[in-house]
C-alpha positions in Angstrom: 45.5 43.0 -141.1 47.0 42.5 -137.2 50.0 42.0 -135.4 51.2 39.9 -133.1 53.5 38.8 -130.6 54.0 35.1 -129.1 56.5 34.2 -126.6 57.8 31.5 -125.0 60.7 30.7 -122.1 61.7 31.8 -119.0 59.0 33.6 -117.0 58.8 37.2 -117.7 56.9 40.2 -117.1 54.5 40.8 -119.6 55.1 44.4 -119.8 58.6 43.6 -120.5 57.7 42.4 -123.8 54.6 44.8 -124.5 55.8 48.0 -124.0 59.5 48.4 -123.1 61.0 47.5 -126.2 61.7 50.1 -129.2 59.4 49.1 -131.7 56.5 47.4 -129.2 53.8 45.6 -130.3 51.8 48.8 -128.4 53.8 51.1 -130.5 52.7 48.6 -133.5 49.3 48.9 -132.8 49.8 53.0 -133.9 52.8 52.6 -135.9 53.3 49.5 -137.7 55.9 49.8 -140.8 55.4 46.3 -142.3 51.3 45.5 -141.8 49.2 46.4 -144.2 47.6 49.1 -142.6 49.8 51.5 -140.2 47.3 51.1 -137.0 45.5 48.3 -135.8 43.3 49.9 -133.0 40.7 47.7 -133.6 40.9 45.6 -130.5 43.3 43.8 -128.7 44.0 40.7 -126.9 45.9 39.1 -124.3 46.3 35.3 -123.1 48.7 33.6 -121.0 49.4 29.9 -119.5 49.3 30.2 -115.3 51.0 27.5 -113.0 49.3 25.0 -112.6 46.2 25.6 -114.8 45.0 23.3 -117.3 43.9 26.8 -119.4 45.0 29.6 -120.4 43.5 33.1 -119.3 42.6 35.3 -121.7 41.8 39.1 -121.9 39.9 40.6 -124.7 39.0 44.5 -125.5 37.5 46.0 -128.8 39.3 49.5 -128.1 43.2 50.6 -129.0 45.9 49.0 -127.2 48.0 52.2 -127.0 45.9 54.0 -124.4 43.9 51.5 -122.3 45.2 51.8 -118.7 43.9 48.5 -118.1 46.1 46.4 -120.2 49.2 48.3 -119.0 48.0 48.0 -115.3 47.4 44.1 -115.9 50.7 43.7 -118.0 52.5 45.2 -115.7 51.7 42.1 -112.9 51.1 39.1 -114.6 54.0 36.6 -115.4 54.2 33.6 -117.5 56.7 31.6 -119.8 54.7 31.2 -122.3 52.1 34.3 -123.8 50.1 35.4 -126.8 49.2 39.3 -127.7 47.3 40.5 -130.6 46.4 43.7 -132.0 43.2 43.9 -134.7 43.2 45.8 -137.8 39.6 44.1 -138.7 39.2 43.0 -142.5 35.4 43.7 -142.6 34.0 42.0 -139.7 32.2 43.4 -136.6 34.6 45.1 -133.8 33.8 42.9 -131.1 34.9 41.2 -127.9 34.4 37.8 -129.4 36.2 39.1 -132.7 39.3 40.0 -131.0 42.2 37.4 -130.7 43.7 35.5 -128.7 41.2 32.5 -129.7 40.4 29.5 -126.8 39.6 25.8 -126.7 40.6 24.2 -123.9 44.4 24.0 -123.1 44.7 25.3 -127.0 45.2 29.2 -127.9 45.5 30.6 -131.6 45.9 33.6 -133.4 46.2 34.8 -136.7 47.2 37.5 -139.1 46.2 37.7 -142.7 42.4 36.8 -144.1 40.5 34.5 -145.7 39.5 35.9 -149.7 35.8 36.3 -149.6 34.8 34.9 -146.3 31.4 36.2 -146.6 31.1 33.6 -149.9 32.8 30.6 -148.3 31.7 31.1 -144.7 28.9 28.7 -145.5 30.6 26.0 -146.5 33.5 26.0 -144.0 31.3 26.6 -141.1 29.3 23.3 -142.3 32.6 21.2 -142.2 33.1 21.4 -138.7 32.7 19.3 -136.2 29.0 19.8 -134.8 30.4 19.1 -131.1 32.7 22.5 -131.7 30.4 24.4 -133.6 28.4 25.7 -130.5 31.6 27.0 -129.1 32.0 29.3 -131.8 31.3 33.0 -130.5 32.4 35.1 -133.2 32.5 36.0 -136.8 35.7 36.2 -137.9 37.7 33.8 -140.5 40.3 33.5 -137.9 38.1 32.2 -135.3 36.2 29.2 -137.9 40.0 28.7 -139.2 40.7 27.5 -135.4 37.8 25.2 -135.2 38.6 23.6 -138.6 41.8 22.8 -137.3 40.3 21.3 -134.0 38.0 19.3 -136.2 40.8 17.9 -138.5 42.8 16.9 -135.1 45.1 19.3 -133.6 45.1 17.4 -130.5 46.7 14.8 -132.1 48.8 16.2 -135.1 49.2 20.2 -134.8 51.1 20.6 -138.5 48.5 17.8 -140.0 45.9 19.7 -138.9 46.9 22.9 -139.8 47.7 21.6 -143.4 44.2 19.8 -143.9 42.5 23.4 -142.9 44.5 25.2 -144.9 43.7 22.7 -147.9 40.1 22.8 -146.9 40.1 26.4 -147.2 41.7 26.2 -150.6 39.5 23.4 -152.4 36.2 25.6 -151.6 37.5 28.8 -152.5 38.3 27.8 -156.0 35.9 25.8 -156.1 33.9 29.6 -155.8 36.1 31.3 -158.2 38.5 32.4 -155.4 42.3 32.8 -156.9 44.1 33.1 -153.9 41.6 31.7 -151.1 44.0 31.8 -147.9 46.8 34.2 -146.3 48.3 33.7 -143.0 50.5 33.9 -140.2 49.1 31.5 -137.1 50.6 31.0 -134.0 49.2 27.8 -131.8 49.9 26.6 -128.4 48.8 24.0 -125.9 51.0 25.5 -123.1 53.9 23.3 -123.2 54.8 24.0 -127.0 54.9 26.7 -129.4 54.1 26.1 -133.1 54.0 29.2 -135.5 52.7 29.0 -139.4 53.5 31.2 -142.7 51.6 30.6 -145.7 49.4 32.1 -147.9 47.6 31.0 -151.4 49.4 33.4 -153.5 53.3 32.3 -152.1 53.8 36.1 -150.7 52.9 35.8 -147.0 52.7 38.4 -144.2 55.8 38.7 -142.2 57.3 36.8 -139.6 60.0 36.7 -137.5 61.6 34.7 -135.1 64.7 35.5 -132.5 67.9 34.4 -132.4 69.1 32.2 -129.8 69.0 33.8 -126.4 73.0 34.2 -126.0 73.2 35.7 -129.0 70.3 38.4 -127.7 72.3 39.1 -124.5 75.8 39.4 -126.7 74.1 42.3 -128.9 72.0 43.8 -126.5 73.5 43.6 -122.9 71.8 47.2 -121.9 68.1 45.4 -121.7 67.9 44.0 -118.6 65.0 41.3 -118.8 66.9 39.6 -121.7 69.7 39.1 -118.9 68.5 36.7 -117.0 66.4 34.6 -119.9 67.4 30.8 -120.4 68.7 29.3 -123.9 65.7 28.2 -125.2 63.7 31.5 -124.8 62.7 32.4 -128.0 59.6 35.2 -129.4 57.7 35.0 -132.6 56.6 38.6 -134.2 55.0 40.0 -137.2 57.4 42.9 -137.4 60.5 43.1 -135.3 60.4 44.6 -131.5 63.8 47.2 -132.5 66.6 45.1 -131.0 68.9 45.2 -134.3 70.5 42.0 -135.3 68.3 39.4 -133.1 65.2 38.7 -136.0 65.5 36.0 -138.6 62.5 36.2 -140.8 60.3 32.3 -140.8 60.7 30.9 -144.3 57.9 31.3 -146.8 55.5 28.3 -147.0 57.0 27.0 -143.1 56.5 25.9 -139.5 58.0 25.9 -136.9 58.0 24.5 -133.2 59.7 26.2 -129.7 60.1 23.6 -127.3 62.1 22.0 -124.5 65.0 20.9 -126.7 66.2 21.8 -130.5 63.4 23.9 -132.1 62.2 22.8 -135.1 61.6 24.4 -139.1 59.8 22.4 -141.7 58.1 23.1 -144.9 54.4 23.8 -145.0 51.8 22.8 -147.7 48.3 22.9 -147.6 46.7 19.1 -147.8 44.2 17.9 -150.0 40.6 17.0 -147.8 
């Protein structure tokens, strides 16, 4: 499986987030103690929101993220307040640029942990339900990547959670359809550059971790030695796969939830998949 990081706030360095803290997602990417596998050196991924750009940027490798001196030089002078990073542990498909995650449409970004349960028997069939105007902006072969245009197709634009839930269901009704038990495990995190919506579900009702932080006054009060958190605002918050070190700031996402970071109250909700 993978790991990831998504963040969202007041603008930061990227390196703040990638490689200062304890338990890093770089030092993740060699040493994870929650994934499924311990590294996830195969590729890694970057994407951020700019000022004033309708996009996001994003920055894709198929190496390690512990030793590539570009992504440290790059982290190290890029700000945003709102970021994505991703390391791959593949699941059986190629180790390639267009493989690695963050994923892009537009003003939308996406990324995903977990795995479709025989993709190479259902890729058919899911591939065909998408929207012929996305399907030539598909670059890849991963379940992650078609999981991203299937929730274009069913609307994200317009209803992020809907559309999420009708992929998910999609995903569902043809796996069993093929015998699949347990057709769908994930962690997804989705963005539009103004919100922040983050996913935890999977067929079987045991999901890969999550974890969300704890309200940024509550960071500073535990942890007043990290300088960055310092100067952070309220509504700051970061979505993991494992936590980053920093004892007492994680709250793990609720199996079978959402949830949104945005100007104002964030928001958690039940998640099911729905019927298409």
């Amino acid at each position: 499986m993978c790991r990831w990081l998504a963040y969202s706030g007041t603008s930061v360095v990227l390196s703040d987030l990638l490689y200062k803290p304890k338990h890093s997602l770089i030092d993740q990417s060699l040493h994870s103690t929650m994934g499924v596998e311990t590294t996830n050196g195969d590729g890694f991924g970057i994407g951020w929101y700019g000022p004033e750009q309708e996009t996001p940027a994003i920055i894709r490798d198929t190496g390690p993220a512990w030793n590539n001196r570009n992504l440290r030089e790059i982290a190290g002078h890029i700000r945003s307040p709102l970021f994505f990073a991703h390391v791959r542990a593949s699941t059986g498909t190629a180790i390639q640029q267009t493989n690695c995650h963050p994923f892009r449409h537009g003003r939308w970004m996406w990324m995903h942990n977990g795995a479709i349960a025989d993709f190479h028997r259902l890729r058919r069939d899911l591939s065909l339900a998408l929207d012929p105007a996305l399907f030539s902006s598909l670059e890849g072969s991963t379940d992650s990547e078609v999981m991203f245009y299937l929730a274009l197709t069913f609307g994200l634009d317009q209803d992020v959670p809907g559309a999420v839930a009708r992929m998910a269901g999609l995903i569902e009704r043809v796996g069993r359809d093929e015998g699949v038990e347990h057709p769908l495990q994930m962690t997804i995190a989705v963005s539009d550059g103004e919100r922040l919506w983050s996913f935890r579900y999977s067929s079987l009702g045991k999901s890969r971790s999550l974890f969300y932080s704890s309200k940024a006054e509550t960071v500073r009060a535990l942890h007043p030695d990290v300088d960055f958190l310092q100067g952070v605002s309220d509504s700051t918050r970061l979505v993991v796969s494992e936590p980053l070190g920093l004892p007492g700031v994680w709250k793990e996402v609720p199996e079978s939830s959402y949830g949104v970071v945005q100007p104002g109250e964030d928001e958690f909700r039940p998640f099911a998949p729905e019927p298409v």
